[in-house]
C-alpha positions as CSV (number, residue, x, y, z in Angstrom):
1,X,98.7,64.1,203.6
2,X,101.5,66.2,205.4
3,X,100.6,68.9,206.7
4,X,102.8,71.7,207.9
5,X,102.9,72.7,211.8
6,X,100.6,75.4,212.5
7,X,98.4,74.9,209.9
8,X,94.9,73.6,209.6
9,X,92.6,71.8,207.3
10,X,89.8,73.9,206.9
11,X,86.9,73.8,204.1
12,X,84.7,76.0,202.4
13,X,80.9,74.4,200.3
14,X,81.6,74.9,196.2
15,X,78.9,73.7,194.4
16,X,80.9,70.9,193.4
17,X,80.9,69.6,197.0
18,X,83.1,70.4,199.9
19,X,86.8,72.1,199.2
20,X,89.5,71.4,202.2
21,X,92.1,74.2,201.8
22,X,94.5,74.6,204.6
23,X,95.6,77.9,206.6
24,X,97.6,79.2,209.2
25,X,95.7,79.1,212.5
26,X,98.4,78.9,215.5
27,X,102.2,79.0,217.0
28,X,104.5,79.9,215.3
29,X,102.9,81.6,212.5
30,X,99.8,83.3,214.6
31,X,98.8,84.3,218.0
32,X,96.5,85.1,219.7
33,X,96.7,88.8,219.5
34,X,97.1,88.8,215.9
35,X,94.3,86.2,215.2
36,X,92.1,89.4,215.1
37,X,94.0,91.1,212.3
38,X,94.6,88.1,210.1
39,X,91.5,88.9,207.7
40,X,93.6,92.3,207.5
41,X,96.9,90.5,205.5
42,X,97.1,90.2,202.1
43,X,96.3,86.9,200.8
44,X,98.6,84.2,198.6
45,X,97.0,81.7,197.3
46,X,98.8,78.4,196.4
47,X,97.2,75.7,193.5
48,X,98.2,72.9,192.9
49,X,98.5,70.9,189.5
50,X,97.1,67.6,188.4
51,X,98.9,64.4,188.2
52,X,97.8,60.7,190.3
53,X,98.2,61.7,193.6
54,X,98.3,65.4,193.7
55,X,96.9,67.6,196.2
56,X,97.9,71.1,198.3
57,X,101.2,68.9,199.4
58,X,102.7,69.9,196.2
59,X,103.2,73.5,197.8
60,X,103.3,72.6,201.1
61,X,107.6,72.3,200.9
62,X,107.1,76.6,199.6
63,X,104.1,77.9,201.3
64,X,105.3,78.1,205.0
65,X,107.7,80.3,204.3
66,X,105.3,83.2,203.8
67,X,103.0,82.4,206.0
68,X,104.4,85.7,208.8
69,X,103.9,87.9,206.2
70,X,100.6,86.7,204.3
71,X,97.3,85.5,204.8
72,X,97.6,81.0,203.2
73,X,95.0,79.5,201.3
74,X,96.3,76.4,199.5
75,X,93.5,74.2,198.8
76,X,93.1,70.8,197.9
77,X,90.7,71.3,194.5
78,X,87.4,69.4,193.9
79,X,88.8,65.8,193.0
80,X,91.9,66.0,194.5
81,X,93.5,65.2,197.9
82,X,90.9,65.5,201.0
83,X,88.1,67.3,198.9
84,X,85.3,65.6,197.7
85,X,85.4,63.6,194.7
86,X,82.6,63.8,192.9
87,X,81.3,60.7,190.8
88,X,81.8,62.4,187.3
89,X,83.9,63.2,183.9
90,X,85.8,66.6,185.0
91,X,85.7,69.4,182.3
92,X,87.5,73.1,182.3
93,X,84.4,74.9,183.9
94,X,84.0,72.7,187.1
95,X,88.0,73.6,188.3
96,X,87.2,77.7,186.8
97,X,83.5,78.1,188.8
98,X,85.7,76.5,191.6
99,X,88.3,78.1,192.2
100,X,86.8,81.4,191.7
101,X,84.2,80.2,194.5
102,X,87.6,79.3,196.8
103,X,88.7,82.8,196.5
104,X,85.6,84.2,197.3
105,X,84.2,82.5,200.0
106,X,87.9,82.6,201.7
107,X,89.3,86.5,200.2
108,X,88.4,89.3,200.4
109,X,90.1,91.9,197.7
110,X,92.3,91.1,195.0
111,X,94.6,88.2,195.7
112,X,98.4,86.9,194.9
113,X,98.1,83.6,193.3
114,X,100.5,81.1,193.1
115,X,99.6,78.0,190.5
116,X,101.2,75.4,188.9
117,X,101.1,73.4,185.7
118,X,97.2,72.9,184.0
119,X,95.9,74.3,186.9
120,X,98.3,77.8,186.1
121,X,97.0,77.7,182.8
122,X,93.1,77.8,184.4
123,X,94.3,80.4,186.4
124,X,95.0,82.5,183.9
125,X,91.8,81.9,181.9
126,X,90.0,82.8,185.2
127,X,92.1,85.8,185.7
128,X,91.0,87.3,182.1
129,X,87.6,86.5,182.9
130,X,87.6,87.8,186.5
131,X,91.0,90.0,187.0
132,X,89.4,92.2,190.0
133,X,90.2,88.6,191.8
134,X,94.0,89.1,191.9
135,X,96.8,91.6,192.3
136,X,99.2,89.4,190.6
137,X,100.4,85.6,189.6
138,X,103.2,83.6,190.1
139,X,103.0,80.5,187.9
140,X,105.1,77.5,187.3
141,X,105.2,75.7,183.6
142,X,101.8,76.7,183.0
143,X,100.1,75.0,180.3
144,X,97.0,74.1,178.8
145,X,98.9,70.9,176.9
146,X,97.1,71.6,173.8
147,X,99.1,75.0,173.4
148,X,100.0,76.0,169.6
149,X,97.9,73.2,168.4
150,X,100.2,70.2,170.2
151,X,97.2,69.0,172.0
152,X,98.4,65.9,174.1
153,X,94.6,64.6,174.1
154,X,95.7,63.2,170.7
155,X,98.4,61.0,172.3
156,X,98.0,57.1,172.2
157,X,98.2,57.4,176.1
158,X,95.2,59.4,176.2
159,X,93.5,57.3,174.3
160,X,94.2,54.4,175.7
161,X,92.9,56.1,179.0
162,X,89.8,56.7,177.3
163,X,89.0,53.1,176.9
164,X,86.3,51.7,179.5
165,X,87.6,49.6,181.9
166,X,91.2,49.6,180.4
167,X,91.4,52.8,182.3
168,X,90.4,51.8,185.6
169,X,93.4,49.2,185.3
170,X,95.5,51.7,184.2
171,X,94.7,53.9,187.1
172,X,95.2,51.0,189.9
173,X,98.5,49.5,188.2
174,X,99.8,52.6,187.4
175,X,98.9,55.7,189.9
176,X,97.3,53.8,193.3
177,X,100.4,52.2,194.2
178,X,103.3,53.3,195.9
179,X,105.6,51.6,192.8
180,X,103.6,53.4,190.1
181,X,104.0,56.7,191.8
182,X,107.7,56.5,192.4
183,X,108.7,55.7,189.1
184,X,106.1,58.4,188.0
185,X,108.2,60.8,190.1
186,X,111.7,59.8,189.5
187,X,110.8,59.1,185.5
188,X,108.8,61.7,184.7
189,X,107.9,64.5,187.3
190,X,111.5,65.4,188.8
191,X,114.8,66.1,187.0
192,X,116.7,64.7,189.3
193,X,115.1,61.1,190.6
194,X,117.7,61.5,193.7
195,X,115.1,64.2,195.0
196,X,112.1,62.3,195.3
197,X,112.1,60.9,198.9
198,X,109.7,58.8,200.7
199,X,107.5,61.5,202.0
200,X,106.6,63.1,199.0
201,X,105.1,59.4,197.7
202,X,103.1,58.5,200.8
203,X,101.7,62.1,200.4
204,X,101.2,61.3,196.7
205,X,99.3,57.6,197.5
206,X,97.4,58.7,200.2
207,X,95.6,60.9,198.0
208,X,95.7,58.5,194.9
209,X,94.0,56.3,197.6
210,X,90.9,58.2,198.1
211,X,87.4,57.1,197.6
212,X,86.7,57.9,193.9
213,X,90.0,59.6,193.1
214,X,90.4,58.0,189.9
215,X,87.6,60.4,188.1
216,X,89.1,63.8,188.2
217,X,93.0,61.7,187.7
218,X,91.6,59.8,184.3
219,X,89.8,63.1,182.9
220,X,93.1,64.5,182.9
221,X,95.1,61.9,181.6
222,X,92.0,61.3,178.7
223,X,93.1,65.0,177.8
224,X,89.5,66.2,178.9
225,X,91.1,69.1,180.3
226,X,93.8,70.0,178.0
227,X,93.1,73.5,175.9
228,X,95.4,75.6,173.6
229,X,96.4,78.5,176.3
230,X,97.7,80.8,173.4
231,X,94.7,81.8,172.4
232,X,94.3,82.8,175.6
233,X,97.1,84.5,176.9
234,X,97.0,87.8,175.0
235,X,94.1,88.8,177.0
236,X,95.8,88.4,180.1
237,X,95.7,92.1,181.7
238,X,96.9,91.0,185.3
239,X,100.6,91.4,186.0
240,X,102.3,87.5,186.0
241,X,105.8,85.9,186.1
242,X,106.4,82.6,185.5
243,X,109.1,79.7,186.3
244,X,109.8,76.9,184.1
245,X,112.4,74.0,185.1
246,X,114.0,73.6,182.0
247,X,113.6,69.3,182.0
248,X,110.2,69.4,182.2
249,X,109.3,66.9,180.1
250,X,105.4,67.3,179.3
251,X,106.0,71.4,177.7
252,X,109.3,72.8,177.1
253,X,110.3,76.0,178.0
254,X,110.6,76.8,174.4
255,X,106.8,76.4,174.8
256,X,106.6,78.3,177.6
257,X,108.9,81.5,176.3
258,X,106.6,81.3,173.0
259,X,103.4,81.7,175.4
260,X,105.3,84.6,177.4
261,X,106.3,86.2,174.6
262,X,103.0,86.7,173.3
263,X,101.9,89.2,175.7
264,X,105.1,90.9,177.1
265,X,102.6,94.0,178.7
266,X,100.9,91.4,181.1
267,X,104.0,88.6,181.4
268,X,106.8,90.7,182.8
269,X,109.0,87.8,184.2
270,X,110.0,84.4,182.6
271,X,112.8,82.6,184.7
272,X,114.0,79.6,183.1
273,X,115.6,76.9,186.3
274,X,118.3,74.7,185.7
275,X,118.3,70.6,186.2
276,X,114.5,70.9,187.3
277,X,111.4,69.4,186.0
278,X,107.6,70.2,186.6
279,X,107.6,70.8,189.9
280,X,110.2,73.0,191.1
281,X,108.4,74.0,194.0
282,X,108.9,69.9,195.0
283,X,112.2,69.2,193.7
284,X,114.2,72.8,195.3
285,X,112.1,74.4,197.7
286,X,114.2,76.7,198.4
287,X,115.2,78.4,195.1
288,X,111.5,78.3,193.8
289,X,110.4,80.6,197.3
290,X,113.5,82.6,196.5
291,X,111.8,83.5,192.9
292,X,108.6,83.8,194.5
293,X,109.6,87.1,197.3
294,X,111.5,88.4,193.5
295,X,108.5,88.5,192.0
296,X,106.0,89.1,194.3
297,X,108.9,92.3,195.2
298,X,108.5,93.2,191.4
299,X,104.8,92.3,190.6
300,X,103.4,94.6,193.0
């Protein structure tokens, strides 16, 4: 997987294995003199969302740009990318204990996080259950794809993922390969198929392409992950915007202003992008940091 100049691969032990995260460690974004006062920076921490292939790459376009200001963390989570993969059906608690062991083995304070997709929608779950972890969130389309009672784990696709050895054929033909990914992309992920260059689906396959990556891909796809986050989002007390690229084709953002409006104290932002799908932060770099300095301006 790409990874940005000066930045590292580093890892931290959950107890679901090892977690690579990566971090600014030299030129041009630290020095040597301020290596000493780089536990002294706030923190953003970037998460990525869950598809075949996906990994810390997904920010990796957005996160740079912060990284004179603010202390990185953008891991790959357990099951994903260069983390280990354990052998197992993945449920909501393994990526909540997680996480919340990422931040505090790597943090120290309340953090900034940024999240996307299922993995935004965990985020916030974790931030009602443990809001002294973060000073704010920044969160793009996030849902728990079983939100109002539309739970996608009802689907023929999931079900069909479901089905033993079907599903490992389904993974190989359709995610480990560069063709699968591609059309994945162009179909499905992005807006705009024009935006999907070659980079982004090597980065995408080589992490398809890990030893046992198909467990923590086909419990999402089964819907083993999916939850209704309404029922969770009034709770939420810590201060949150949110993005939604209005073509995204797996929630709409008429799904995504319903959630928001259900807890306008905690929710102050929801900005709605233009000719963009699930991952703005893939498909314009640019205009999704631009939101992120608004809000992180506004959040506090």
């Amino acid at each position: 997987m790409f990874t940005p100049p000066g930045f590292e691969q580093r890892s931290v032990k959950t107890s679901l294995g090892e977690m690579v995260y990566y971090n600014a460690a030299s030129a041009p974004w630290v020095s040597e003199d301020a290596a000493a006062r780089e536990q002294e920076r706030e923190t953003l921490v970037f998460l990525h969302g869950f598809g075949g292939g996906s990994s810390a790459y997904e920010w990796s376009k957005v996160y740079p740009a912060f990284a004179a200001d603010y202390r990185i963390v953008a891991p790959d989570l357990i099951g994903w990318g260069r983390s280990n993969h354990p052998a197992r059906n993945y449920r909501i608690e393994d990526y909540l204990t997680t996480i919340a062991e990422l931040i505090a083995q790597t943090c120290s304070g309340g953090v900034r996080a940024i999240a996307s997709s299922l993995t935004a929608a965990f985020t916030i779950r974790l931030a009602i259950a443990h809001p002294d972890l973060f000073k704010c969130l920044i969160l793009t389309t996030p849902s728990g794809l079983a939100d109002f009672g539309d739970n996608y784990a009802s689907t023929l696709f999931a079900q069909l993922a479901g089905v033993p050895i079907l599903d490992r054929l389904f993974y190989t033909a359709g995610v480990a390969n560069k063709n699968g990914i591609r059309s994945f992309l162009e179909q499905r992920q992005f807006a705009n198929p024009n935006r999907v260059y070659e980079e982004i689906v090597d980065a995408y396959l080589e992490s398809a392409l890990q030893k046992n990556a198909e467990y923590a891909a086909l419990s999402f796809v089964r819907g083993d992950l999916s939850f209704d986050l309404s029922l969770y989002v009034p709770q939420l007390t810590v201060p949150t915007g949110i993005i939604w690229g209005r073509k995204s084709q797996f929630t709409s953002p008429e799904v995504g202003q319903r959630l928001a409006n259900l807890n306008p104290q905690a929710i102050k932002f929801f900005e709605r992008l233009e000719d963009v799908g699930l991952t703005p932060q893939l498909e314009l770099p640019a205009v999704t940091i631009g939101l992120i300095r608004k809000f992180l301006q506004r959040l506090g």
